[in-house]
C-alpha positions in Angstrom: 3.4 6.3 10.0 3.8 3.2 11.8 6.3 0.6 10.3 6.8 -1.7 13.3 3.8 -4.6 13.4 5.2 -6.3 16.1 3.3 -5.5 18.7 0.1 -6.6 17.2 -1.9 -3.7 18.0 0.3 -1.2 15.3 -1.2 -1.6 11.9 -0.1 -0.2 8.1 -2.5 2.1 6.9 -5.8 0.4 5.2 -6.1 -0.1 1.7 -8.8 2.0 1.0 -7.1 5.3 2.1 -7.1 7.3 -0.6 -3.5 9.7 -1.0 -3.2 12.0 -3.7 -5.7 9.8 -5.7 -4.5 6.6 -5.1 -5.7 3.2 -3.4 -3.5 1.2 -1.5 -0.5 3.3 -1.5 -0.8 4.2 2.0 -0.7 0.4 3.2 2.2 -0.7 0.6 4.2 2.3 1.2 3.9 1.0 5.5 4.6 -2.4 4.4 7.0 -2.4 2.7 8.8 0.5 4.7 8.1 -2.4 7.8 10.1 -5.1 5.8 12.9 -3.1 5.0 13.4 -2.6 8.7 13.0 -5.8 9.9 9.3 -4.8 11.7 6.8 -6.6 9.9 6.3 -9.5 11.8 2.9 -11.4 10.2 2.4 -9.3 7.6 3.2 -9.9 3.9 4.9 -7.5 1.5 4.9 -8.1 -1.5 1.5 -9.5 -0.8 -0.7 -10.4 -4.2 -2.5 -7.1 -3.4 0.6 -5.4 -3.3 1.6 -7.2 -6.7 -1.6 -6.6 -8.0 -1.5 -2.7 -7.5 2.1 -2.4 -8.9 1.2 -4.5 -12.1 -1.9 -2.6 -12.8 0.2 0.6 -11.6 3.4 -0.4 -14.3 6.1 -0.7 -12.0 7.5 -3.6 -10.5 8.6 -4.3 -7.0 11.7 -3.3 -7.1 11.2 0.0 -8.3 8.7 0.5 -5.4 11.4 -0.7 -3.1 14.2 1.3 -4.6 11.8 4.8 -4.7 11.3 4.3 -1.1 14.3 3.9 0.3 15.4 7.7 -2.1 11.7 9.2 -0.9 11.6 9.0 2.9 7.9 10.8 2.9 4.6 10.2 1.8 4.7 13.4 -0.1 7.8 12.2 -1.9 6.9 8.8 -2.7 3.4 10.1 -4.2 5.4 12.7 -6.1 7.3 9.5 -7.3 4.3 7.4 -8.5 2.4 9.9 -10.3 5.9 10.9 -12.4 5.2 7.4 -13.0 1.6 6.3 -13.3 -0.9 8.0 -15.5 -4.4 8.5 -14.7 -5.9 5.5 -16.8 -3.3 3.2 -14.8 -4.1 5.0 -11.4 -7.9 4.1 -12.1 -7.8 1.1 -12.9 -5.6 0.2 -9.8 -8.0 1.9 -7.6 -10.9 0.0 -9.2 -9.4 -3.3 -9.1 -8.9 -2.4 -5.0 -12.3 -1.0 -4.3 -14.0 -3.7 -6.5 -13.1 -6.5 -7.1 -10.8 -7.0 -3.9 -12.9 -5.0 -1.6 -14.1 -8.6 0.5 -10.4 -8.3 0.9 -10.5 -4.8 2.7 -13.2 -5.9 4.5 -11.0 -8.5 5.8 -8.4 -6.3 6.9 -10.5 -4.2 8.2 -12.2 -6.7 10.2 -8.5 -8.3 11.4 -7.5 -4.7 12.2 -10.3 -3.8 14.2 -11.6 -0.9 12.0 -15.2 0.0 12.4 -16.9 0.9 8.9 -18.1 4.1 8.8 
């Protein structure tokens, strides 16, 4: 996983990666693993996506912040979230990414150089 954006050519993870169920995980989870260290360089955490998951999610940026500096791995920090975040929560997260934000993703995508599938 790639937390060091400096170079311009290292990205987080997109948005619409799907990890154990959930949107947007992926690409927080990089971000904010990125500001913590220092690496982030032009990217934003907590961006209003990033707030926007969490709020839909129930937890707040701090608790994010705190679970990931206890859960070092992907694995963990999923385990984390869904101890946290039921289903109807999960969903709604994941529809307000794919949905109503997904010019958004498209964005990124495009800034990021990902070719749609």
């Amino acid at each position: 996983m790639a937390t060091d954006f400096r170079s311009g050519k290292d990205f987080p993870r997109r948005g619409r990666d799907e990890y154990g169920g959930f949107l947007w995980l992926l690409r927080a989870a990089d971000k904010a693993r990125a500001a913590a260290a220092g690496t982030i360089h032009d990217y934003i955490y907590p961006c209003p996506m990033d707030k926007g998951v969490f709020d839909r999610w129930g937890i707040t940026v701090d608790e994010f912040d705190t679970a990931l500096a206890s859960n070092a791995t992907d694995e963990a920090i999923l385990n984390w979230l869904k101890s946290r975040v039921d289903d109807a929560h999960r969903d709604a997260a994941n529809r307000w990414v794919s949905v109503e934000k997904s010019a958004n993703l498209d964005r990124q995508d495009a800034e990021e150089g990902v070719v749609a599938a």
